[in-house]
C-alpha positions in Angstrom: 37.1 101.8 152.3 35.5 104.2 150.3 33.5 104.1 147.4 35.5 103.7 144.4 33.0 102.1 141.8 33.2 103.9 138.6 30.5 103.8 135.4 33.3 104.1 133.2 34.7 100.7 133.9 34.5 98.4 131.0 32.8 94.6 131.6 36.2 93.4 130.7 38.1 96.1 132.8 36.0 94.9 136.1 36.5 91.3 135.4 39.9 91.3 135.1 40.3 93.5 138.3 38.1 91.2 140.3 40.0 88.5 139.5 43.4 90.1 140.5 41.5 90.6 143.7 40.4 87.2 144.0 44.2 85.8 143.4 45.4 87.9 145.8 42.8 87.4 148.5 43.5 83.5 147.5 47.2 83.9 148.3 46.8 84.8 151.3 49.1 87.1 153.6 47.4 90.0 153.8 45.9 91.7 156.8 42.4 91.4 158.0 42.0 95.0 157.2 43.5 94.6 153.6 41.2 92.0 153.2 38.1 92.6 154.0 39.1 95.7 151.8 40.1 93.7 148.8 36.4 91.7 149.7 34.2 94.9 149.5 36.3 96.5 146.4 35.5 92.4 145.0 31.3 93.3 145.5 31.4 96.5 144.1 33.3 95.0 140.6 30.9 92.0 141.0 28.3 94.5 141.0 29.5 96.4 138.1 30.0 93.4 135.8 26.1 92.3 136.4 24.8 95.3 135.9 27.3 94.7 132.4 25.8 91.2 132.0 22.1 93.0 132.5 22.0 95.5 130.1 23.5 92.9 127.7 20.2 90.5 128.3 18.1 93.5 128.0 19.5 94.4 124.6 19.4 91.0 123.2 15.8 90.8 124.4 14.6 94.1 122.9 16.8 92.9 119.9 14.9 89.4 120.1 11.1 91.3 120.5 12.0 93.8 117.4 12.8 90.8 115.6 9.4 89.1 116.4 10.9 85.9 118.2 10.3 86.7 121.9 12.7 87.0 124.6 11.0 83.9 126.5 11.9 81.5 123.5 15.5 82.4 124.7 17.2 79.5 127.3 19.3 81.4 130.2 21.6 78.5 129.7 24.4 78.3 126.7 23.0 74.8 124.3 24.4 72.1 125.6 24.9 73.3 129.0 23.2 71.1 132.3 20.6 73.1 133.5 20.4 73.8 137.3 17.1 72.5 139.0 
């Protein structure tokens, strides 16, 4: 498969795509070629939504620091979420 990651896609554009992916890779039916190319096009999205999902935490820290209030006084959980041990 080749490489078909693009910096232009949008946080929401590659989430929604790796979903599709997921559903159909769910369904099953498809070929073990197919699949293992839907599986590899599924890690580059994945990829491209964290790096999303990284530059967001890095704003909202610098945003946070700017501010004064510290981006370690900031849970990685949303409030009222169980935290994982």
């Amino acid at each position: 498969m080749t490489e078909r990651t693009s910096p232009q896609l949008s946080y929401e554009q590659a989430r929604a795509e790796l979903a599709s992916l997921v559903e159909r890779l769910e369904a099953g039916g498809a070929s073990l070629e197919e699949s293992l190319d839907l599986w590899e096009r599924g890690e580059q999205l994945a990829d491209v939504c964290q790096r999303w999902l990284d530059g967001a935490r890095a704003r909202l820290d610098a945003a946070r620091r700017e501010r004064g209030g510290g981006a370690e006084a900031v849970p990685d959980h949303p409030p009222g979420a169980a935290q994982r041990s």
